[in-house]
Every structure is written in C-alpha cells, then in structure tokens.
N, C-alpha and C positions, 0 to 999 in steps of 0.2 A: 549687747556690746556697748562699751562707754565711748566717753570721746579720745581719749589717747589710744582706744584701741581701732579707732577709725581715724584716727590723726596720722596713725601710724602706715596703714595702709597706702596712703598717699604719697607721706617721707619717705618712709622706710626708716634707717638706723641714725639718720641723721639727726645731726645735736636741735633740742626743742627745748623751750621754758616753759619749764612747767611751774603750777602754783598750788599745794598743797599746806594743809593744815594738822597738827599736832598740838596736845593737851597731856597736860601733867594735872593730873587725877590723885585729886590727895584724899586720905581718909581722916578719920577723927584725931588717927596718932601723927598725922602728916606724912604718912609714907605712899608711896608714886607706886600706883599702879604700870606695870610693864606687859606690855605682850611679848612672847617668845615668837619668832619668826619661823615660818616654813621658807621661805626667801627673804636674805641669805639666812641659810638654814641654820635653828639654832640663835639665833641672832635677838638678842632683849633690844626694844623701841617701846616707842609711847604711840597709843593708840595715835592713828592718824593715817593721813593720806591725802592723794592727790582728786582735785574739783571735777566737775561734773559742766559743761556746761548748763548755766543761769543760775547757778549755787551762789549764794556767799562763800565767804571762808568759816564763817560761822554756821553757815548749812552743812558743810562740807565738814567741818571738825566733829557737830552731834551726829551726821551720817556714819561716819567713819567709824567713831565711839562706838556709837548702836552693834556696825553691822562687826566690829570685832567683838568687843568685848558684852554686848547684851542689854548695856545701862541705860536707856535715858539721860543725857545730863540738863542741866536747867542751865542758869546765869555763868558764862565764861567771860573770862578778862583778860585783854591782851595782854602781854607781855613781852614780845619780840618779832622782828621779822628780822630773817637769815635770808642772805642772796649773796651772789658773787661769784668768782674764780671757785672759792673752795666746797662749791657748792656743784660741783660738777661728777656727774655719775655717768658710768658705763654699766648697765646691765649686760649679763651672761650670755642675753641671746642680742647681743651688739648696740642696743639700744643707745643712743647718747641722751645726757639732756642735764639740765641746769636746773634748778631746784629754786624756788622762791618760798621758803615757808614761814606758815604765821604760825605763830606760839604761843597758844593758849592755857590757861589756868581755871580751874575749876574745884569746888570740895563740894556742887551742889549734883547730887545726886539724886532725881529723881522718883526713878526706877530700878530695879533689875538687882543684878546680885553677879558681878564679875564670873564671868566663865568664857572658855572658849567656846566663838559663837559664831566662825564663817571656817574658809576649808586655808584661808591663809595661815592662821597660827598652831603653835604647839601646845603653850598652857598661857595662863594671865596669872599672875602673882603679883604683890603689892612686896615693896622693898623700901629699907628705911635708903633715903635720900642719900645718908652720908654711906651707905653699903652698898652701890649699883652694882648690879655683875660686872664680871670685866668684859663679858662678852656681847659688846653693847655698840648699837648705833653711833659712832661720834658726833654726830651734828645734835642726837637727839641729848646724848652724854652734857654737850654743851648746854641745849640747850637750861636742862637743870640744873648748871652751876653757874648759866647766865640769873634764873630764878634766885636762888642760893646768896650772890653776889648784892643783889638789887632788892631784897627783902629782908 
C-alpha cells in the first residue's frame, strides 16, 4: 500500500496536497509520448504521478515513467510547477485534493521500448505535439503548450 493510500485511511475524503510528477517524453521526431488512461477511462496524460514518501520528484517522475510505460529514462529538465485553485480535484470515489505538479522534459531514453506496462492504462502511443487527442488531461494539455510557448 503507498502513502496516499494510508494517508487516506486516516482523512478519509478530505481535501489533501498532494505533489506529483509528469514528463513529456519526446522521440527523435519530437513527438510526446501519451498514455491512455483506465482512470478517467479513456483519458491521454503524460506518464506521471503522485510521490512516495522520501522520493524526489525526480525519483518519482523515472518511477512513474518505468512502472507505466516500461522505459528507463536518463537526464530530465525542469520545466514547470503547476499549483493553485485550478489545480483542484474530486476523484469518483470522493476523494478531494490539490495537486502540486512538477514538469519535466526528457528525449533521453535509456531503456525499454514504450508499451503498456502496469493495470492503470490502455495503450501508450507517441503524438505529434501539434496533434494531442482531444480527449486529454487539461493540466497535462497545458502543460505542453506551457513547453511549446517557452521553447
């Protein structure tokens, strides 16, 4: 069990801050690897997720990487932290909580060979930058047009 899910035990549904990590994962042609979501289902994001207690966010974003999509990644470079009001979620089963994410970038790839590789997603697929689905996480939507903007 991790720590939000013994955090949780204690709150209950009550609103938390939490601090997670996502990466935008480019290949040779610059196009952003996405994971399809099983929650909310259907749903394209960028590998990532929320820390571990005594993680970095840098442990926490190659974790993350790893346990969804397979790869290894090497050398990542900030690029944003998101927080605030609009950064507030309600999960399905009532959950509250506020979101602090850091934003990382990476083309250095290690390892591995993109595939779906935990029981959270549906597929992994690589999309040109300027073509995202529409059916896409907005924070993470931003976050790539925050990249886009500043590059």
């Amino acid at each position: 069990m991790g720590y939000v899910e013994d955090l949780r035990k204690i709150v209950g549904h009550r609103p938390l801050i939490l601090t997670g990590s996502i990466v935008i994962i480019l290949n040779n042609e610059h196009d952003v690897l996405l994971q399809q979501r099983k929650y909310p289902y259907g749903v394209w994001g960028l590998p990532g997720g929320l820390m571990e207690l005594g993680e970095s966010t840098e442990e926490c974003a190659r974790r993350e990487v790893w346990e969804e999509t397979g790869l290894t990644i090497g050398e990542l470079e900030l690029i944003n932290v998101s927080s605030g009001r609009n950064h507030y979620v309600k999960a399905q089963n009532g959950d509250e909580f506020y979101v602090v994410t850091i934003v990382y970038i990476t083309t250095d790839i290690i390892q591995g060979t993109p595939q779906v590789h935990d029981d959270e997603s549906l597929q992994i697929k690589y999309f040109s930058l300027h073509h995202l689905p529409d059916n896409m996480v907005g924070s993470h939507r931003k976050a790539i047009k925050h990249y886009l903007d500043h590059s």
